[in-house]
Rosetta silent file (secondary structure, phi, psi, omega in degrees, C-alpha in Angstrom):
SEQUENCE: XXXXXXXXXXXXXXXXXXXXXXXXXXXXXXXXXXXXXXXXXXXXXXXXXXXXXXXXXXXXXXXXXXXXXXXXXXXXXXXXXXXXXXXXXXXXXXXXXXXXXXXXXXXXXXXXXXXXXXXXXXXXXXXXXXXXXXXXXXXXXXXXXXXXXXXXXXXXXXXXXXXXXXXXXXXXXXXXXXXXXXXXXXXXXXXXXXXXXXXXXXXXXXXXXXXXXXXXXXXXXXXXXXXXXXXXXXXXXXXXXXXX
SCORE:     score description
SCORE:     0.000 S_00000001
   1 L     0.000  158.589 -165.810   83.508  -70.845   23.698 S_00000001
   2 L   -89.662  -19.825  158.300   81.290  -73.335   21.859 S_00000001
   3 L  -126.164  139.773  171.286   80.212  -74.702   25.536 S_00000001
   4 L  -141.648   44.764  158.834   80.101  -73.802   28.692 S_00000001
   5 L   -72.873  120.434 -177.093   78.081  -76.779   30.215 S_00000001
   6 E   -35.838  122.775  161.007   79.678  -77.160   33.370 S_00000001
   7 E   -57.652  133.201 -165.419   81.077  -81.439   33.112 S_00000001
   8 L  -130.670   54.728  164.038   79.723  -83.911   35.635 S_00000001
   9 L   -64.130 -172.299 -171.891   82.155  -86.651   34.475 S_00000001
  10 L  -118.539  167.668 -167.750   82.666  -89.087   36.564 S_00000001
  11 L   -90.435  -43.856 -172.163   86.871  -88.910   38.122 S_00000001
  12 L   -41.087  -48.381  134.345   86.525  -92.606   38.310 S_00000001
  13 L     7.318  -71.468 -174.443   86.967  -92.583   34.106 S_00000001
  14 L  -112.768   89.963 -160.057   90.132  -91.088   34.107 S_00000001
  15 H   -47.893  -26.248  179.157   92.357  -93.168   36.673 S_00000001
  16 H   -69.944  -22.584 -178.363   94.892  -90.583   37.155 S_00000001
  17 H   -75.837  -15.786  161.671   92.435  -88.387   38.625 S_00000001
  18 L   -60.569  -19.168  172.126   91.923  -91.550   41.235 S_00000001
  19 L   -71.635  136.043  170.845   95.189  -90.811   42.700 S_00000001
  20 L   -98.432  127.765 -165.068   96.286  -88.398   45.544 S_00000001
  21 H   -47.184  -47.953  165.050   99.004  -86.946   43.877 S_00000001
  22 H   -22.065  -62.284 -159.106  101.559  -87.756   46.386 S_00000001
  23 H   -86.080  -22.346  160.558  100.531  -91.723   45.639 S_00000001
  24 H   -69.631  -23.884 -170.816  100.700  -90.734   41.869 S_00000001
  25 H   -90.225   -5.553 -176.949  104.416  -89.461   41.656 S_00000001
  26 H   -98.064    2.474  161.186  105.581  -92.345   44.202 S_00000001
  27 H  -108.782   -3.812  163.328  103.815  -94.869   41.176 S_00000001
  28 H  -106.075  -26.611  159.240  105.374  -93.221   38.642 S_00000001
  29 H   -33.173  -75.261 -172.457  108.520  -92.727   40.680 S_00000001
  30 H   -59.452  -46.747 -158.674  108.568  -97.036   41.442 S_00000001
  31 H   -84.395  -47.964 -173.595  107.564  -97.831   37.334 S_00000001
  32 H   -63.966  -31.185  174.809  109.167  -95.312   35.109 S_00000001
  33 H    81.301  170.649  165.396  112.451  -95.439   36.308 S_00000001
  34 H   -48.021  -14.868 -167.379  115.713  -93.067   35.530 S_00000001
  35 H   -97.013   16.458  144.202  115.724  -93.304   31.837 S_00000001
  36 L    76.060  169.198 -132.556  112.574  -91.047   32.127 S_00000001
  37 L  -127.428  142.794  169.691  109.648  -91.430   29.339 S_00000001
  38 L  -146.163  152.456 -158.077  109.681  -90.887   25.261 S_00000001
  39 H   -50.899  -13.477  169.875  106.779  -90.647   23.277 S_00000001
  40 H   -88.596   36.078 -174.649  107.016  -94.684   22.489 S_00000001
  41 H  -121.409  -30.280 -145.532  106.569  -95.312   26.292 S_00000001
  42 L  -121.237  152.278  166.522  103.100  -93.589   25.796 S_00000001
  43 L   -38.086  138.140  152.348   99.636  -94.158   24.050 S_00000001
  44 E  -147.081  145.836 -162.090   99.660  -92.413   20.647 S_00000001
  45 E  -109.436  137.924  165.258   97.097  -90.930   18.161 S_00000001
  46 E  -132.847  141.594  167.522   98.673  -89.815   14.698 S_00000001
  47 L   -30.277  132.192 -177.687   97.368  -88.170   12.394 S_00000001
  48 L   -88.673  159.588  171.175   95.511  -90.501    9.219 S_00000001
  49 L   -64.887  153.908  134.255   96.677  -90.497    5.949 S_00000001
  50 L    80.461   14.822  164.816   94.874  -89.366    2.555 S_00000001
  51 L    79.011   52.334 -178.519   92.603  -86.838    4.360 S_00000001
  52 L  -106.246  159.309 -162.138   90.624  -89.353    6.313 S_00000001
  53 L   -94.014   -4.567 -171.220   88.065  -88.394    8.762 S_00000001
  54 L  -146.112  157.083 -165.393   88.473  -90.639   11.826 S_00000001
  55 E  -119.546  149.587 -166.860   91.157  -91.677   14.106 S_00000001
  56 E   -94.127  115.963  161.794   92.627  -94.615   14.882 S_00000001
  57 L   -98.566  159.483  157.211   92.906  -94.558   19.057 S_00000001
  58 L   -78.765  161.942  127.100   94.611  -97.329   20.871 S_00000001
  59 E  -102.881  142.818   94.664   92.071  -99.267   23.245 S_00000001
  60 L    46.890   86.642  161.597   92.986 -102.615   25.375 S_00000001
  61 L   106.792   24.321 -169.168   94.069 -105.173   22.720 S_00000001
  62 E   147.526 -136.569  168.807   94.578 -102.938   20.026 S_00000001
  63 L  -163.748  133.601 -173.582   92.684 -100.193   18.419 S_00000001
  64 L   -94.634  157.254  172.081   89.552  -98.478   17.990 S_00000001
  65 E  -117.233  137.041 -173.984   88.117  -95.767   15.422 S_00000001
  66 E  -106.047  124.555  134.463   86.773  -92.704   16.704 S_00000001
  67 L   -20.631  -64.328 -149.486   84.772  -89.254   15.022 S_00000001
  68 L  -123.271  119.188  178.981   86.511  -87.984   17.764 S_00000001
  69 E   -88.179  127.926 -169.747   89.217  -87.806   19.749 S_00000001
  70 E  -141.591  157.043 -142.984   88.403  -86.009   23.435 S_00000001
  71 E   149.267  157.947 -163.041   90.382  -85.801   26.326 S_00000001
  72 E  -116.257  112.497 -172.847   91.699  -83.297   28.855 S_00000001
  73 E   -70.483  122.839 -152.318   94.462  -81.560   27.683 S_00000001
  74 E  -115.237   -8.348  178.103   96.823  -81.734   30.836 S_00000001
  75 E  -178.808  135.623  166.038  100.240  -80.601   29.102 S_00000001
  76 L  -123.953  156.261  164.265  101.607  -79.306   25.326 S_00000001
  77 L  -136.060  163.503  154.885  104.862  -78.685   23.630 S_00000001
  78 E   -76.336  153.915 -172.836  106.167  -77.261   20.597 S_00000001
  79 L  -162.454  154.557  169.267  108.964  -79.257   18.303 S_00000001
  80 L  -109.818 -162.988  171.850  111.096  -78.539   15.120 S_00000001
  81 L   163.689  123.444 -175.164  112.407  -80.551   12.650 S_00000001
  82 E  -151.107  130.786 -162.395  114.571  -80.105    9.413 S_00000001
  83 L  -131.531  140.101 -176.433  115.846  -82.331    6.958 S_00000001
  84 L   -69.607  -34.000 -146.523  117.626  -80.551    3.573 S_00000001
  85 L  -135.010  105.281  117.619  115.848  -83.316    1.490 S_00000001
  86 L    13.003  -51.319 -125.659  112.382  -83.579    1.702 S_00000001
  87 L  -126.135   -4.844 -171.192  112.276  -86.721    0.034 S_00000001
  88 L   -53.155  147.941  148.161  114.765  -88.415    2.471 S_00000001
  89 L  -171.868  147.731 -137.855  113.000  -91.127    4.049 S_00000001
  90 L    30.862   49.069  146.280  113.334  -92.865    7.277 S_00000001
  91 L  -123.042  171.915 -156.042  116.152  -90.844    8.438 S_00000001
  92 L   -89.787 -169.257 -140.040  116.196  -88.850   11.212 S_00000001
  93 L   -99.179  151.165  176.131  115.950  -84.944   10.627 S_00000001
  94 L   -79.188   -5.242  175.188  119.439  -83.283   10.625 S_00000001
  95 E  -154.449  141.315 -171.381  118.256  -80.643   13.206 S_00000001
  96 E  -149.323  138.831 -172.530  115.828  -80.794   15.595 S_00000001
  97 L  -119.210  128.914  156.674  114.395  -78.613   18.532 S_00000001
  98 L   -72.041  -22.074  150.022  112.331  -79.862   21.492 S_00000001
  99 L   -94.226    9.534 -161.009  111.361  -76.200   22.475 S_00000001
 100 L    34.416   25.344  170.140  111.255  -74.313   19.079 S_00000001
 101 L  -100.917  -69.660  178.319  113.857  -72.336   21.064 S_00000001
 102 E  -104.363  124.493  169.396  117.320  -73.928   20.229 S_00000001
 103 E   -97.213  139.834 -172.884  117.921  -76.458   17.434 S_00000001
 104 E   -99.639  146.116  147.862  120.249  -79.146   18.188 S_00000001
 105 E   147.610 -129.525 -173.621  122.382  -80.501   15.177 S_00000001
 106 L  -150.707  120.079   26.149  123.293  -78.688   11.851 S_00000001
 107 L   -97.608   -0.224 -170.113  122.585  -75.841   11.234 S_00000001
 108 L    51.622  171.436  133.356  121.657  -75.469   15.190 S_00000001
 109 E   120.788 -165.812 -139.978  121.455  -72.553   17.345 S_00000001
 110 E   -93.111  138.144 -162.301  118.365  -70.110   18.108 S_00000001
 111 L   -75.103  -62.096 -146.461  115.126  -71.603   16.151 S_00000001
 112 L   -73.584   -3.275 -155.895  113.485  -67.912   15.734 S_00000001
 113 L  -116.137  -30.655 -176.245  116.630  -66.134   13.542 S_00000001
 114 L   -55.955  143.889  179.697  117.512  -69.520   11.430 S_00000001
 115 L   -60.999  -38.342 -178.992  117.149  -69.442    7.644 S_00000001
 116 L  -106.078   36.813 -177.925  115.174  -72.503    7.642 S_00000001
 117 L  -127.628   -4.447 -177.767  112.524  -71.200   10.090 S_00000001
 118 L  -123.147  152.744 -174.159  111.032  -68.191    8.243 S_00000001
 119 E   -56.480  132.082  175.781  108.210  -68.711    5.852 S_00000001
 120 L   107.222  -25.372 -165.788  108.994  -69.478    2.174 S_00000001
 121 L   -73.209   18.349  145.192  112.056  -71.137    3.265 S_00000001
 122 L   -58.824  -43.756  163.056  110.285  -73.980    1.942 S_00000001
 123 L   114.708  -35.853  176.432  110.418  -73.029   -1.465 S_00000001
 124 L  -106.126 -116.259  169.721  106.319  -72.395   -1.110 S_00000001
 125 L  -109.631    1.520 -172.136  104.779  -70.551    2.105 S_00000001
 126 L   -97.802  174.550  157.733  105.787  -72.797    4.505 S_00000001
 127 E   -67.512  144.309  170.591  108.736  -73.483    6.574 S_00000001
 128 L   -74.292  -29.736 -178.341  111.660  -75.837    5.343 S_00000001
 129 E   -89.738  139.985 -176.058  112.267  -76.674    9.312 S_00000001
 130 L  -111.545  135.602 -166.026  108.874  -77.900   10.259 S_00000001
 131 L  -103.598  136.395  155.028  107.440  -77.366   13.852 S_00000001
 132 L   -92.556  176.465 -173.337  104.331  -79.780   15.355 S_00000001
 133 E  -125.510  113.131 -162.490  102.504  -78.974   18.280 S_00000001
 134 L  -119.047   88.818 -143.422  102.323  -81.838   20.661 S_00000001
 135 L   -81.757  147.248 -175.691   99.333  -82.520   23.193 S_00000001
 136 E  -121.956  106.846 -143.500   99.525  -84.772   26.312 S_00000001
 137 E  -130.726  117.425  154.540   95.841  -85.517   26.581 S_00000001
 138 E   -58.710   96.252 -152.683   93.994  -87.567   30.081 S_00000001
 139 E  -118.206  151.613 -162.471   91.731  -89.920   28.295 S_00000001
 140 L   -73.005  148.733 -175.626   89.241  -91.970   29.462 S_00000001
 141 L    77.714   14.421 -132.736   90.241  -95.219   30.773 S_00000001
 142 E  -166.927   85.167 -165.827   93.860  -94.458   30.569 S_00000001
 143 E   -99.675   27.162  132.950   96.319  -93.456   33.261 S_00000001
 144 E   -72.384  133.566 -168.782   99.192  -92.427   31.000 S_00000001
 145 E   -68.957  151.084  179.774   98.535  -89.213   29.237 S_00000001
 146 E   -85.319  162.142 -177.792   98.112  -90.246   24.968 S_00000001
 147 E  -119.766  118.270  155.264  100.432  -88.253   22.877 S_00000001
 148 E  -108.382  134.183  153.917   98.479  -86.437   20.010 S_00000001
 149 E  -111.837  124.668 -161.480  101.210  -84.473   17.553 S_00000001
 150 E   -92.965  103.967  169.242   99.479  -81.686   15.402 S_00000001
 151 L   -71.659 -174.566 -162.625  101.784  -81.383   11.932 S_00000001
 152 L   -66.207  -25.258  149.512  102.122  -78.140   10.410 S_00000001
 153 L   -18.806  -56.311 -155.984   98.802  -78.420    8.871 S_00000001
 154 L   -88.296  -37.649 -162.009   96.967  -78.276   12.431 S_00000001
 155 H   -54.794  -20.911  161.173   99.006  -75.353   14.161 S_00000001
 156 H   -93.967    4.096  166.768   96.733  -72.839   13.535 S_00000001
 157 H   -84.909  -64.463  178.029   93.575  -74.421   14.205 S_00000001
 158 H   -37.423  -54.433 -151.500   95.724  -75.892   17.689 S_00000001
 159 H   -76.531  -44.087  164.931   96.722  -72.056   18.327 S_00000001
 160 H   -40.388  -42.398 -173.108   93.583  -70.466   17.606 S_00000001
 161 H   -65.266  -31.343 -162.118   91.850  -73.205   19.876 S_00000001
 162 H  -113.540   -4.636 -171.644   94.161  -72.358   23.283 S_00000001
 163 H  -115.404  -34.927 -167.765   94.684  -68.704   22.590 S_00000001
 164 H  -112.922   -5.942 -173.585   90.648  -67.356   20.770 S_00000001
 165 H  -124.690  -40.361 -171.074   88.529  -70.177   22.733 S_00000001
 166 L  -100.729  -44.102 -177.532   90.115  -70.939   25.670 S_00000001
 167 H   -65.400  -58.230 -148.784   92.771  -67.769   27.092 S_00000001
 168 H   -68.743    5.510 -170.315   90.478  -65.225   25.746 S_00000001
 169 H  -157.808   65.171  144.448   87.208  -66.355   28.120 S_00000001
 170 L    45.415   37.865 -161.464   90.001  -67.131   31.029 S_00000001
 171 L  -102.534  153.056  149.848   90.360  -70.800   30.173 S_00000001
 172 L   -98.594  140.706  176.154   93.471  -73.062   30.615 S_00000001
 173 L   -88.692   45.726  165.508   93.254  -76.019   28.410 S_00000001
 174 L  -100.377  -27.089  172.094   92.962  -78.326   31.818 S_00000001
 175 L   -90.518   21.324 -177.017   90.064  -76.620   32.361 S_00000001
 176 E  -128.773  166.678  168.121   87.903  -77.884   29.966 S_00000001
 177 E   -87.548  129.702  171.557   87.040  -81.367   27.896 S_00000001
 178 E  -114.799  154.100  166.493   88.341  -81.060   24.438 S_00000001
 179 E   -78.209   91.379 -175.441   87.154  -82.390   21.538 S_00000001
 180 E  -133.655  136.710  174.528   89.016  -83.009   18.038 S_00000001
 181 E   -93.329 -175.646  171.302   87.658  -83.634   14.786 S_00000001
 182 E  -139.350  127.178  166.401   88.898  -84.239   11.549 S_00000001
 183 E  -132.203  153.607  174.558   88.416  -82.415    8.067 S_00000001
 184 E   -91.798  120.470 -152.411   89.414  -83.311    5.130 S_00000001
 185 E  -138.005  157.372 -175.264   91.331  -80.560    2.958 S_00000001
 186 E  -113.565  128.442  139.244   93.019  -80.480   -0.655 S_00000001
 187 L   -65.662  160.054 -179.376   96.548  -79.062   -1.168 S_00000001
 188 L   -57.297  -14.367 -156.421   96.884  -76.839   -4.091 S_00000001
 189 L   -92.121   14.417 -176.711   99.169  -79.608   -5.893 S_00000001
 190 L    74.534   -3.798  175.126   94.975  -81.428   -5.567 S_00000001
 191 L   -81.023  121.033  160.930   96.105  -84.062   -2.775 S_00000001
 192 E   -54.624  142.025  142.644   93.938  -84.745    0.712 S_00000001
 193 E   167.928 -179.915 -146.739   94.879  -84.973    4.129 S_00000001
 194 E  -123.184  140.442 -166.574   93.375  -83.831    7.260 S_00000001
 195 E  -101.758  142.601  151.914   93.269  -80.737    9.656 S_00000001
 196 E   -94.744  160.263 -166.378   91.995  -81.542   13.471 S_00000001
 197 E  -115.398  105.625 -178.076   89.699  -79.070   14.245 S_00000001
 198 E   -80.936  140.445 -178.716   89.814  -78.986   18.569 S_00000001
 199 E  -158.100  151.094 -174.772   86.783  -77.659   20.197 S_00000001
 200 E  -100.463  122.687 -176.464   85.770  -77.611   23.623 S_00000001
 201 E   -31.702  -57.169 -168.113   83.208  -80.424   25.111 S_00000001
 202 E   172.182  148.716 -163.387   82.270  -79.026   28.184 S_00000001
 203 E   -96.185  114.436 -168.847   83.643  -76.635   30.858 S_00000001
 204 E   -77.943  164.643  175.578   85.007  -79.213   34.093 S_00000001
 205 L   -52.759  165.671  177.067   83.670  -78.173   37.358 S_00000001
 206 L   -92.738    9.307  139.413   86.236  -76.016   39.005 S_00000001
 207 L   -44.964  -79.495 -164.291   86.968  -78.686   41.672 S_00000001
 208 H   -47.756  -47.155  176.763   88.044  -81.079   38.953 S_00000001
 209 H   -33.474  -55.219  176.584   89.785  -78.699   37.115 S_00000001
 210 H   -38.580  -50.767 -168.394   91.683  -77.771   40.366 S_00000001
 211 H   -93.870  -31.910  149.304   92.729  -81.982   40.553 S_00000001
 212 H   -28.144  -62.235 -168.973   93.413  -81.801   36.844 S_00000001
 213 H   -77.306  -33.621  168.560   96.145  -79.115   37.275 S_00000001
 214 H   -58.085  -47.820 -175.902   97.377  -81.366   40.609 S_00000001
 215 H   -63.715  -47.612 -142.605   97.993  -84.715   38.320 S_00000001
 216 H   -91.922    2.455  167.498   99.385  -82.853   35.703 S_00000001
 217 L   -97.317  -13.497  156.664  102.013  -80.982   37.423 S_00000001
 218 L  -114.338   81.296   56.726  103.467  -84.108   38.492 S_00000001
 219 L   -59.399  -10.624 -171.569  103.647  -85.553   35.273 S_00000001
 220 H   -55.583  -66.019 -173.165  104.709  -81.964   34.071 S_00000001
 221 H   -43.731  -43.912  173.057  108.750  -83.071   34.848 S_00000001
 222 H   -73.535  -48.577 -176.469  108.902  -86.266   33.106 S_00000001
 223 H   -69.124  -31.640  175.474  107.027  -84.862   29.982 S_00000001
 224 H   -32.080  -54.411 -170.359  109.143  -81.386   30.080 S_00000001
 225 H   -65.588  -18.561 -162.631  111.800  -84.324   29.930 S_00000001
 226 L   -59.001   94.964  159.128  110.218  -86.229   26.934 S_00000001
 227 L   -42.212   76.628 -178.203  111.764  -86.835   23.571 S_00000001
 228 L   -63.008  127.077  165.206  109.208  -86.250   21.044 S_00000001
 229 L  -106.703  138.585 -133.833  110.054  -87.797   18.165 S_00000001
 230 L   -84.780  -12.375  152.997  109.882  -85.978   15.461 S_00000001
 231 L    97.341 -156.493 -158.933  108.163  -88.901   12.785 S_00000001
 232 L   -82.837  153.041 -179.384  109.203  -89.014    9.000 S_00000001
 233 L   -72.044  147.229  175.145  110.447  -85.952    6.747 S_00000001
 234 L   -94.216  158.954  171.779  107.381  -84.723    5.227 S_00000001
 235 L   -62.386 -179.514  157.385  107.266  -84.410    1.022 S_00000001
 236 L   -37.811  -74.618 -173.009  106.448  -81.454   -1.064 S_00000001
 237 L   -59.492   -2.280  179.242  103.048  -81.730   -1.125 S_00000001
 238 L   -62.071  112.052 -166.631  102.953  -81.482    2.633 S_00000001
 239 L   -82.476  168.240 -158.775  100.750  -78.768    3.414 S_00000001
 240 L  -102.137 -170.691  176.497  101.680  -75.917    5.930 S_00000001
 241 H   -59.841  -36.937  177.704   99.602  -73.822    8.184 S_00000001
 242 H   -58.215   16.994 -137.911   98.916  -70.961    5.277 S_00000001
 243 H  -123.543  -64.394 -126.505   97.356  -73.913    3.349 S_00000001
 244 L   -89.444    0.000    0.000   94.481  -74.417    5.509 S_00000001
């Protein structure tokens, strides 16, 4: 792991952690209501354009730019998406999976066996259905989790980060502060855009950690529930994970 100074944040920072859970799920209970939460309900960091190095966060009237984005990852998902025409633009994808298990739409039906789920089915090395990775991150000042979504660019930098940094030295990513960067990368066709590179901050105490994993299991059910939406079809030049 790139740290393993224990964190002496302060809980007061990240307001959800001010809550006794009980008094968090009866204020999310009273606000959110039955129609349950979708990723426009929530803070969100997207990726920049043109291979730029710094992220646009939201902040209190707006938005600020960060080096970094950091935050405690408290829940992730996986997502499809597949549109026959690349080049489509602002419609929505004709199949789409919220688990990378089942896609609903056409052609539907199990994610891992579909034609437009294995590599080259792109035309290059990537997939033609394209999967993100989507993080639900506690951030300071901020007691709705922000939605980061990692395109196909990111996923192996993302997968590397929770499977070689964090599982392998008995980590969860709740228990730690993460970190994300930005680099700036060329597709072969010569066009920028940007990989986050995730890295971990600082190792929370195992108390916090403990109250981490308390918030975020009641928030688990509404995001489990969440409609990620799935953005814009990407072009040609978008590059895939084998890219990076």
């Amino acid at each position: 792991m790139a740290s393993t100074e224990i964190a002496t944040i302060e809980t007061g920072a990240y307001p959800a952690l001010s809550y006794q859970p009980q008094e968090l799920a009866e204020i999310l209970r009273d606000t959110v209501g039955p129609d349950g939460l979708d990723t426009f309900d929530l803070p969100r960091v997207t990726m920049p354009p043109g291979g730029l190095t710094k992220w646009e966060v939201p902040a209190p009237g707006g938005s600020e730019t960060r080096e970094d984005l950091t935050g405690i990852i408290m829940h992730y998902k996986l997502t499809r998406a597949y549109w026959p025409d690349p080049d489509t633009v602002g419609q929505p994808p004709t199949c789409s999976s919220q688990d990378t298990i089942v896609g609903v739409g056409e052609p539907g039906g199990e994610c891992r066996t579909c034609p437009h789920a294995q590599f080259g089915s792109d035309g290059r090395r990537g997939q033609a259905c394209k999967m993100s990775e989507v993080w639900f991150l506690f951030v300071e000042g901020a007691l709705l989790p922000f939605v980061l979504a990692l395109p196909p660019s990111s996923l192996r930098a993302a997968k590397s980060y929770r499977v070689g940094e964090l599982a392998a030295f008995g980590k969860r990513p709740s228990d730690v502060l993460t970190s994300v960067s930005l680099e700036s990368k060329l597709t072969p066709e010569g066009q920028k855009y940007s990989v986050a590179r995730p890295h971990v901050a600082q190792v929370l105490d195992p108390q916090l950690a403990a109250g981490v994993r308390e918030r975020a299991e009641v928030f688990r059910p509404l995001l489990d529930r969440v409609r990620v939406d799935v953005g814009a079809p990407p072009t040609q030049a978008t590059p895939t994970a084998d890219d990076q």
